[in-house]
Backbone as JSON, one array per atom type, in Angstrom:
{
  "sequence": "XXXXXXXXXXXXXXXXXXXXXXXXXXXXXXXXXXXXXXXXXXXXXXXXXXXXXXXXXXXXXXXXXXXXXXXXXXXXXXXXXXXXXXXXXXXXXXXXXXXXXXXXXXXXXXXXXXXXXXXXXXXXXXXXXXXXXXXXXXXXXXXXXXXXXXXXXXXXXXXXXXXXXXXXXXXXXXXXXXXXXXXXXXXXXXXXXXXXXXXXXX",
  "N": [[-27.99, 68.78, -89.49], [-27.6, 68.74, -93.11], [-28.89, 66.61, -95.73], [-26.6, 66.11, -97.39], [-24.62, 66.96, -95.98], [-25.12, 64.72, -93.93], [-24.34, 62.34, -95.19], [-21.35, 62.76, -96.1], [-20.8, 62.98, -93.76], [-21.31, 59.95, -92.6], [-19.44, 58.52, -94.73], [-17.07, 59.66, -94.44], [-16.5, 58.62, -91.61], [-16.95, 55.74, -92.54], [-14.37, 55.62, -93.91], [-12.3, 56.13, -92.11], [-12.64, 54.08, -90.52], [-12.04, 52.14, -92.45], [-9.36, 52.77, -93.81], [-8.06, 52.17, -91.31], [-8.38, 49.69, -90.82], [-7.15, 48.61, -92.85], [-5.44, 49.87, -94.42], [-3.93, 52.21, -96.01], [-3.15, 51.91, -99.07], [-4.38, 49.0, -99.59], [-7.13, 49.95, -99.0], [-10.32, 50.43, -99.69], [-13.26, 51.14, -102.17], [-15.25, 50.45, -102.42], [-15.94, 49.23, -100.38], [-16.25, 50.82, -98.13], [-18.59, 52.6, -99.35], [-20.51, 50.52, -99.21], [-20.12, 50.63, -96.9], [-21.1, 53.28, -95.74], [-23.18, 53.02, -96.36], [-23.72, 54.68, -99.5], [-24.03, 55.81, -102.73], [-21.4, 54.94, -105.1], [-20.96, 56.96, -107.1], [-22.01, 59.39, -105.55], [-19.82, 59.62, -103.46], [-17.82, 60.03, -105.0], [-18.67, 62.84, -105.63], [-18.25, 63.98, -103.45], [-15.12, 63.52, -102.54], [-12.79, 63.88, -104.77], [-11.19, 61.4, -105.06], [-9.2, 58.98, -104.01], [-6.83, 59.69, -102.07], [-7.43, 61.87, -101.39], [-9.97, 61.5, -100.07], [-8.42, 60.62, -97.52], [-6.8, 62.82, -96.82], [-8.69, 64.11, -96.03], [-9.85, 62.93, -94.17], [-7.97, 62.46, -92.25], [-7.28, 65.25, -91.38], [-9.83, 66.41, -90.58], [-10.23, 64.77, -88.79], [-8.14, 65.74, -86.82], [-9.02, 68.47, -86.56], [-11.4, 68.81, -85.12], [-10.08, 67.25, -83.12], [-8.62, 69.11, -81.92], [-9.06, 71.4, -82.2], [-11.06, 73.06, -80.03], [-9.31, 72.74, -77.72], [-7.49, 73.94, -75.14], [-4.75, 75.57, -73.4], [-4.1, 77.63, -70.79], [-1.71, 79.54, -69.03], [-1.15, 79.18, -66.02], [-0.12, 81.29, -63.46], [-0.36, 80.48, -60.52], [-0.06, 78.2, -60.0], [2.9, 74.99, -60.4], [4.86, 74.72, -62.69], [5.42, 72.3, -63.31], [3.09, 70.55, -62.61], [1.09, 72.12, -64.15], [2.47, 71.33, -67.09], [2.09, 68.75, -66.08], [-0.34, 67.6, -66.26], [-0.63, 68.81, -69.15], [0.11, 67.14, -70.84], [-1.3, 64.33, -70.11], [-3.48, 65.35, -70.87], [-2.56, 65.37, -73.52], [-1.77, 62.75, -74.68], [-4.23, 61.56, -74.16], [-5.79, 63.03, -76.28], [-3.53, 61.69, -78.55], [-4.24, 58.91, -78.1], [-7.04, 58.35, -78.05], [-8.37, 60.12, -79.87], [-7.47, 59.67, -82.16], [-5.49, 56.88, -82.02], [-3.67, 54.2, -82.29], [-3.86, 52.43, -84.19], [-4.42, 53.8, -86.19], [-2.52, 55.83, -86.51], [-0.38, 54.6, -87.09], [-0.81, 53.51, -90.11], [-1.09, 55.98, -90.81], [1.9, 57.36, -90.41], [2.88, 55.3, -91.98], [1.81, 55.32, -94.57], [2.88, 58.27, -94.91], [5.55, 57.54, -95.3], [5.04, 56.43, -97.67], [4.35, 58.04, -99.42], [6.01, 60.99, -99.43], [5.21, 63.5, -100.52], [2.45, 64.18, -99.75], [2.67, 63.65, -97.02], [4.3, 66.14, -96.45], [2.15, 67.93, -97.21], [0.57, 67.67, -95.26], [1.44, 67.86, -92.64], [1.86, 69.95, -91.23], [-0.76, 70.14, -90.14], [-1.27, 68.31, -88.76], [-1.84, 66.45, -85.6], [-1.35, 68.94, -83.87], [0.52, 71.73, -82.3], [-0.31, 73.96, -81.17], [-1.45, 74.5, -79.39], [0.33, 73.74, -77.48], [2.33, 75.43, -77.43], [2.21, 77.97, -77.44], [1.41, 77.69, -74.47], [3.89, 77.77, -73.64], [4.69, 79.83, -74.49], [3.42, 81.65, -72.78], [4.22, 81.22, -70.56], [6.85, 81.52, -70.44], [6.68, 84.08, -71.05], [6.26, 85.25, -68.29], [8.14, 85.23, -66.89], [8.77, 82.17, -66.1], [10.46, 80.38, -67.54], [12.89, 79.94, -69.43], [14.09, 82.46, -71.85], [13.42, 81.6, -75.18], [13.7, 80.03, -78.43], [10.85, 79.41, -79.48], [9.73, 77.74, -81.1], [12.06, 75.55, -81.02], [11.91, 74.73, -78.21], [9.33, 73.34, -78.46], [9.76, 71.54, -80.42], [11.9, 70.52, -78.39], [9.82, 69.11, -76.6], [7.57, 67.66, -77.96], [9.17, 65.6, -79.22], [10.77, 64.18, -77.39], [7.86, 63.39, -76.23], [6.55, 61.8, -77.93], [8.92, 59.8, -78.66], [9.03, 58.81, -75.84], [5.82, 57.97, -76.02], [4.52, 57.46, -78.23], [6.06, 56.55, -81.26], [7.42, 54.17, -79.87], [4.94, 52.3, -79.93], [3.86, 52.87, -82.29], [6.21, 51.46, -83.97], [7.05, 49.58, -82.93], [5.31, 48.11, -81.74], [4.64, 47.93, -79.34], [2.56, 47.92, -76.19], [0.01, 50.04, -74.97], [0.76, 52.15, -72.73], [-0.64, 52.42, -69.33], [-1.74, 53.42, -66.41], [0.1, 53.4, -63.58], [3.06, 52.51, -65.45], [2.1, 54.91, -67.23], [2.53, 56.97, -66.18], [5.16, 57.19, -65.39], [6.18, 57.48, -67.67], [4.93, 60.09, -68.42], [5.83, 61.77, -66.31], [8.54, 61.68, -67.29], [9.15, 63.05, -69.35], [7.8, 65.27, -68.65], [9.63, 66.17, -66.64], [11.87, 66.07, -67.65], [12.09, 68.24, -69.75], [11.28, 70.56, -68.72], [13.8, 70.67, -67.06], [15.65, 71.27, -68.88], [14.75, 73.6, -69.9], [13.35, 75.29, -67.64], [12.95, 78.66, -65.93], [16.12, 79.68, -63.91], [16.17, 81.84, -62.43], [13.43, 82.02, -61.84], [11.14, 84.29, -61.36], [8.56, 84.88, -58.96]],
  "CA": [[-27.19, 68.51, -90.69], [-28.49, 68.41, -93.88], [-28.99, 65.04, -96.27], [-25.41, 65.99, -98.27], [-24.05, 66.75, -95.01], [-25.32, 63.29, -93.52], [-23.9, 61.33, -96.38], [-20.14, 63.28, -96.11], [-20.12, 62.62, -92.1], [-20.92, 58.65, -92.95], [-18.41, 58.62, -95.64], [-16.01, 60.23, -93.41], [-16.84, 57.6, -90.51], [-16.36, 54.48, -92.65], [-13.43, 55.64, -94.54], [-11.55, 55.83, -90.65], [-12.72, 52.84, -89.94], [-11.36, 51.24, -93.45], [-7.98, 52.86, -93.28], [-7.29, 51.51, -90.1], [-8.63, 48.34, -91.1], [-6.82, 47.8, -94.13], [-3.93, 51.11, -94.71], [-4.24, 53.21, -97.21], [-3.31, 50.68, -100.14], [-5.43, 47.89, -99.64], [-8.29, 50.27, -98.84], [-11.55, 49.58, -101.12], [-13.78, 52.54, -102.16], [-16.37, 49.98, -102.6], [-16.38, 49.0, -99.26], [-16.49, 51.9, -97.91], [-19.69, 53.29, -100.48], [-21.44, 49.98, -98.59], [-20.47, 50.6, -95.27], [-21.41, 54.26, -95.69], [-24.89, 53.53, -97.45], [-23.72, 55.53, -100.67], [-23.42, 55.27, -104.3], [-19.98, 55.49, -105.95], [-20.85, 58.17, -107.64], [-21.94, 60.09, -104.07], [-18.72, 59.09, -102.93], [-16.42, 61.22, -105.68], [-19.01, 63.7, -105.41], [-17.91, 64.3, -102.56], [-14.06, 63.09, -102.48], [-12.52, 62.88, -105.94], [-10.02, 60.43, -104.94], [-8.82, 58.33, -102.09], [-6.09, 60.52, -101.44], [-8.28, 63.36, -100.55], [-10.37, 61.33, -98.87], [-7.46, 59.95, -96.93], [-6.72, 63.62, -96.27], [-10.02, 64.67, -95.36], [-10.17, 62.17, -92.63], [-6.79, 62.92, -90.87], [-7.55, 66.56, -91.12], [-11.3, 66.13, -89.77], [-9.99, 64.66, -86.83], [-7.58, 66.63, -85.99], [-9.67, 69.5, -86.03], [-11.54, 67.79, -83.59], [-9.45, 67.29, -81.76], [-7.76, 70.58, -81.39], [-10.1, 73.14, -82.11], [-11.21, 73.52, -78.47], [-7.83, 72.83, -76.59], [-6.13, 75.8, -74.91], [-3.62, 75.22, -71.88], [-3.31, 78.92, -70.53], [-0.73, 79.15, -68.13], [-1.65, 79.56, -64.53], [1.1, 81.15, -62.45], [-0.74, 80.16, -59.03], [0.25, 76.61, -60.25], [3.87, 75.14, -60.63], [5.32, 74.23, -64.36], [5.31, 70.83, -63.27], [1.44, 70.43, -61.81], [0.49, 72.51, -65.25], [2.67, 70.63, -68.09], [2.05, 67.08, -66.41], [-1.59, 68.05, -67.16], [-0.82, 69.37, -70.57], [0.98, 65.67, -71.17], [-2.08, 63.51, -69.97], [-4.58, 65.52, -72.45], [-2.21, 65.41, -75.43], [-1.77, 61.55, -74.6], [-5.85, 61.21, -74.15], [-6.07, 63.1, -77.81], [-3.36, 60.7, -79.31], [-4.0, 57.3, -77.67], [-8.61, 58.09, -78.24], [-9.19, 60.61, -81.04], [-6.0, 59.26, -83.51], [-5.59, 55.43, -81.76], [-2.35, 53.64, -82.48], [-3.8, 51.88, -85.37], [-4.87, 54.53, -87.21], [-1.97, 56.26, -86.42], [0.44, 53.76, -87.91], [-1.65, 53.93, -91.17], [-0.66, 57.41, -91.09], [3.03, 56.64, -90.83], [3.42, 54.21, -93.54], [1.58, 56.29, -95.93], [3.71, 59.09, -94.92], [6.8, 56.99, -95.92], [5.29, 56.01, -98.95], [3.71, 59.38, -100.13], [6.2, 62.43, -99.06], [4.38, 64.67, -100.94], [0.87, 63.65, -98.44], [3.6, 64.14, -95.58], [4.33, 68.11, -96.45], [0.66, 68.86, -97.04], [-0.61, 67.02, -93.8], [2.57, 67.5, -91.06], [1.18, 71.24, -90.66], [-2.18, 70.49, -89.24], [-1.69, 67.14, -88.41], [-0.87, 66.47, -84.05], [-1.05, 69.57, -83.55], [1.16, 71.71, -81.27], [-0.55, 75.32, -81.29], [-1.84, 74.85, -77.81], [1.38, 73.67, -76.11], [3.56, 76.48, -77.74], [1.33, 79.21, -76.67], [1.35, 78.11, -73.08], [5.41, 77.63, -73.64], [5.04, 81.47, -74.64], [3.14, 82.81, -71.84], [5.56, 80.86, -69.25], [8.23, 82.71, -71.01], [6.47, 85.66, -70.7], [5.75, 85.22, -66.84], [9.06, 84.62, -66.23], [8.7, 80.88, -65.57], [10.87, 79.38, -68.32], [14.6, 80.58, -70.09], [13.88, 82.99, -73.39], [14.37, 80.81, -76.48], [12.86, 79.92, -79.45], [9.32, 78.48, -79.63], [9.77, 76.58, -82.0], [12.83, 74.87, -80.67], [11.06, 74.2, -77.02], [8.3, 72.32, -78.61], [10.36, 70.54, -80.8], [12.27, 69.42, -77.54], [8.86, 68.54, -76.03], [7.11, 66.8, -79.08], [10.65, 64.59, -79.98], [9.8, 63.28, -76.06], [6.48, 62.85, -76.54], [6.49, 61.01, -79.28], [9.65, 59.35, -78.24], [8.19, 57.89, -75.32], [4.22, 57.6, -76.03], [3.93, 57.19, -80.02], [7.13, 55.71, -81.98], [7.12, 52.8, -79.69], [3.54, 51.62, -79.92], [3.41, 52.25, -83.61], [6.97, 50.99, -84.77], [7.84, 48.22, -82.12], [4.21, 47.27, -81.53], [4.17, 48.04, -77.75], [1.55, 48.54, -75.79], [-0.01, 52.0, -75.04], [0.99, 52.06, -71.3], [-1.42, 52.89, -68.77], [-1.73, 53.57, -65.18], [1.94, 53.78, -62.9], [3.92, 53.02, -66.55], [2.27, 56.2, -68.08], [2.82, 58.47, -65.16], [6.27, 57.47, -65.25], [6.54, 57.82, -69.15], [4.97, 61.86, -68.66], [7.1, 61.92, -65.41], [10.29, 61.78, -67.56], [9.24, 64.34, -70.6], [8.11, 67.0, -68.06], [11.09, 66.76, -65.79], [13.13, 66.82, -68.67], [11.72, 69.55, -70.67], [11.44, 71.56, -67.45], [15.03, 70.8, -66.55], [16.54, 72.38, -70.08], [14.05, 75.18, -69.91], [12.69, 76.19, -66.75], [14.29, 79.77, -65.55], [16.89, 79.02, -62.63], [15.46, 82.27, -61.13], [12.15, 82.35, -62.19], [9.59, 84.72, -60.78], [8.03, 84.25, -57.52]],
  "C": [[-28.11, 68.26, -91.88], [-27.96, 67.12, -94.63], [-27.44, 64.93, -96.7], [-24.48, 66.11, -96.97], [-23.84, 65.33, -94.05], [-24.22, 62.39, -94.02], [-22.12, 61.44, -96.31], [-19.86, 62.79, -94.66], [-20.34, 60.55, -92.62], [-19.91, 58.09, -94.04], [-17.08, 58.58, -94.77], [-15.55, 58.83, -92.42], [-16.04, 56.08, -91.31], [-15.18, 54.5, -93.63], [-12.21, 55.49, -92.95], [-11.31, 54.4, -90.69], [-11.97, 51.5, -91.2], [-10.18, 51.12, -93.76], [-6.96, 52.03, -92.19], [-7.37, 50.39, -90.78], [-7.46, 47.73, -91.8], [-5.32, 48.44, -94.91], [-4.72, 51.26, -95.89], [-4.55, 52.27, -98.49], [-4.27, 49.84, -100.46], [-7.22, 48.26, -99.44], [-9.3, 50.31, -99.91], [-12.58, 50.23, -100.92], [-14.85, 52.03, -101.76], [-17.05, 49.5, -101.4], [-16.56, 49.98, -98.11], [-17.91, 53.29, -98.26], [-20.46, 52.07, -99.23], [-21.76, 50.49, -97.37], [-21.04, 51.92, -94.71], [-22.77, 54.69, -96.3], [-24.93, 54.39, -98.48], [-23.18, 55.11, -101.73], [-22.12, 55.39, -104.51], [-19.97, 57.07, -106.03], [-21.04, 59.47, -106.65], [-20.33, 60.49, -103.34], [-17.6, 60.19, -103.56], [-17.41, 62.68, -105.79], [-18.42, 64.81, -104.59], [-16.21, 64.49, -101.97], [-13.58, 62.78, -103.65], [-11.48, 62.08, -106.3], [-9.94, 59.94, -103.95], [-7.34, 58.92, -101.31], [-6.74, 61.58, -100.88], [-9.4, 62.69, -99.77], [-9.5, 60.61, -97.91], [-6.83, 61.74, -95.97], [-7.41, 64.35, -95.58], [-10.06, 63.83, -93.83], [-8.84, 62.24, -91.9], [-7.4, 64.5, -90.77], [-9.27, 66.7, -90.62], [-10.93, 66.0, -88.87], [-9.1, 65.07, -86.04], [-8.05, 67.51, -85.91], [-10.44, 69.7, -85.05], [-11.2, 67.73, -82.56], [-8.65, 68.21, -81.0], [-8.43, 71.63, -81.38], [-10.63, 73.71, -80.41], [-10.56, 73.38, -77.07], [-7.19, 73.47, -76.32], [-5.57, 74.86, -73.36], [-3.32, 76.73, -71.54], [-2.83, 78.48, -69.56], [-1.09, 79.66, -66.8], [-0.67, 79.6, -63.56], [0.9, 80.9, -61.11], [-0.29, 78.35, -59.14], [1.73, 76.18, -61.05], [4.11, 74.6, -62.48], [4.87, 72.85, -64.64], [4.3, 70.13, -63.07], [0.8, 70.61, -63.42], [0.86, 71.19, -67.05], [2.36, 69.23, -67.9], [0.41, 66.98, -66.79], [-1.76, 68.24, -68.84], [-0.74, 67.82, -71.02], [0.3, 65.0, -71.26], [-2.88, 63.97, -71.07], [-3.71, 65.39, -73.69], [-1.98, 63.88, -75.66], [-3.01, 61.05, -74.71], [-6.06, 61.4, -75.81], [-4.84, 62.14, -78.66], [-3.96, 59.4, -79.39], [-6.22, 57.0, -77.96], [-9.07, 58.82, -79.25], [-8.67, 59.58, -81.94], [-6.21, 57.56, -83.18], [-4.24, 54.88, -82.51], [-2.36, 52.87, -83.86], [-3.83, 52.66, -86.71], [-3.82, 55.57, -87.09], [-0.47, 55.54, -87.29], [0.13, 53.88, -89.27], [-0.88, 55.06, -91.34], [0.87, 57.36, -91.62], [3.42, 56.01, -92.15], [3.08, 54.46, -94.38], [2.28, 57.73, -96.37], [5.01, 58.84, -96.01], [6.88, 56.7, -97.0], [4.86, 57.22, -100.06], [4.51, 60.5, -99.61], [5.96, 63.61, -99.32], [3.06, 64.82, -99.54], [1.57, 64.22, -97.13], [3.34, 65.39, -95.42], [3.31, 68.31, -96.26], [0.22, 68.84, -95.65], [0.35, 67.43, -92.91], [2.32, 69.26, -90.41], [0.24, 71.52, -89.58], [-2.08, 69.43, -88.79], [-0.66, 67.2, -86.71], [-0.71, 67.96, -83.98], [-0.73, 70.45, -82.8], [0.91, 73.22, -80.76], [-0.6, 75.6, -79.79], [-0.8, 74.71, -76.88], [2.57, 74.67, -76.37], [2.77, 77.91, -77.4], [1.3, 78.72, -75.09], [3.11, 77.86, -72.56], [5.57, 79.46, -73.11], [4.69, 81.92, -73.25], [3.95, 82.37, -70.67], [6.72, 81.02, -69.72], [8.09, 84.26, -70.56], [6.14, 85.87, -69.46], [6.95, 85.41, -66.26], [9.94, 82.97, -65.64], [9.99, 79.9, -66.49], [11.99, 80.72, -69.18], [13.63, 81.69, -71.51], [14.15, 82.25, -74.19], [12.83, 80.79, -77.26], [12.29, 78.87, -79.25], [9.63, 77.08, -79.82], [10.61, 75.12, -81.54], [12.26, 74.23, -79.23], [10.01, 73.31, -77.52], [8.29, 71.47, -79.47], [10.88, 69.52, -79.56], [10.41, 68.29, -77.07], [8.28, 67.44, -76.85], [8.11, 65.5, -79.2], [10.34, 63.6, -77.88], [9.47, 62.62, -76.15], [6.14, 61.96, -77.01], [7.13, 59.7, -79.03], [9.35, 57.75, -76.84], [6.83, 57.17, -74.93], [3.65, 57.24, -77.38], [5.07, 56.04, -80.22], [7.26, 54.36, -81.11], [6.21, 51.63, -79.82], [3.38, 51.53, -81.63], [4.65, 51.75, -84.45], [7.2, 50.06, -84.17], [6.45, 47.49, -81.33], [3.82, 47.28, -79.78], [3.08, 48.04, -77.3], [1.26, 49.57, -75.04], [0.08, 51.91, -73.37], [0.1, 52.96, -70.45], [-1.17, 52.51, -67.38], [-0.3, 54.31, -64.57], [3.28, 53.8, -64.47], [3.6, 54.25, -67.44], [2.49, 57.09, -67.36], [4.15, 58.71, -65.02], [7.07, 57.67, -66.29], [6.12, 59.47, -68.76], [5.91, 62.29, -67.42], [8.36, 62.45, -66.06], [10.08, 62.6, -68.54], [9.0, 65.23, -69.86], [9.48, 66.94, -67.18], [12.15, 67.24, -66.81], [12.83, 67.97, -69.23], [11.83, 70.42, -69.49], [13.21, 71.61, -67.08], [15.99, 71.26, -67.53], [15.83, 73.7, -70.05], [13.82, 75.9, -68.73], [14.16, 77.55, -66.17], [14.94, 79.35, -64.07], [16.33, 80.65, -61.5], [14.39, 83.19, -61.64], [11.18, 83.21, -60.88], [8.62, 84.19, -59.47], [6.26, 84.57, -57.45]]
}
């Protein structure tokens, strides 16, 4: 990396870490310039606002975290073996790239910025990898014909349902061990039990 590159990844780093800390609002450029060893003026060099750097750092880490995630579909293996797999890694990338705190953050700046929403709800969580292995277990035979889109809405509204919206609106805690097997337990059976084909492919 070079020096301007250096300076943009520590930037990056303690703007995360200040967000969470503090939400968007209360966040403090200045503390952020310390904790990142850079001038001010480095700082809008680089970011000329705290909205864009607010966008830079969700969209950083979701790239991150998705850029090298594929789920192809493996018909030697059942729906249910494959998606409760898909379920644990998209729970690993919410609950260790994103983190519940910094995910809330997100949220409540959503609610208060719906402009920030539109731009960011594109790339942000994103669902490229589990609608491409929707498709090819469509195209195998494994799962009803329908629209994409609508299948990974059901799945996501789940997901979310029972592994996000509780932890970051009702303060839960992120359930681990026998309560998360029986939280992805109940989104793949269900999603499988509106979609899967009744005489799927052998």
């Amino acid at each position: 990396m070079t020096r301007s590159e250096r300076k943009r990844q520590a930037i990056i780093d303690a703007a995360k870490e200040e967000f969470i800390q503090y939400g968007f609002l209360a966040a403090n450029m200045d503390r952020v310039c310390t904790a990142a060893e850079v001038s001010k003026r480095t700082l809008y060099r680089h970011f000329e606002s705290k909205e864009l750097l607010f966008e830079s750092v969700l969209t950083i880490i979701q790239t991150s975290a998705y850029e090298a995630v594929r789920y192809p579909f493996d018909s030697k293996l059942s729906l249910h073996s494959q998606l409760t797999t898909i379920t644990f890694k998209e729970v690993e990338i919410l609950y260790q790239t994103y983190g519940i705190p910094l995910s809330r953050t997100i949220v409540m700046e959503f609610l208060r910025q719906p402009d920030m929403a539109q731009n960011l709800i594109n790339t942000l969580y994103s669902t490229k990898a589990v609608t491409q292995w929707f498709k090819e277990a469509m195209g195998a035979g494994q799962l009803n014909e329908a629209d994409l889109g609508v299948i990974t809405n059901i799945y996501i509204s789940l997901f979310q349902g029972m592994l996000f919206w509780p932890q970051v609106i009702k303060g839960e805690p992120v359930p681990e061990g026998k309560t998360l097997e029986e939280k992805v337990e109940v989104v793949v059976t269900t999603v499988l039990g509106a979609c899967e084909a009744k005489n799927k492919l052998q």
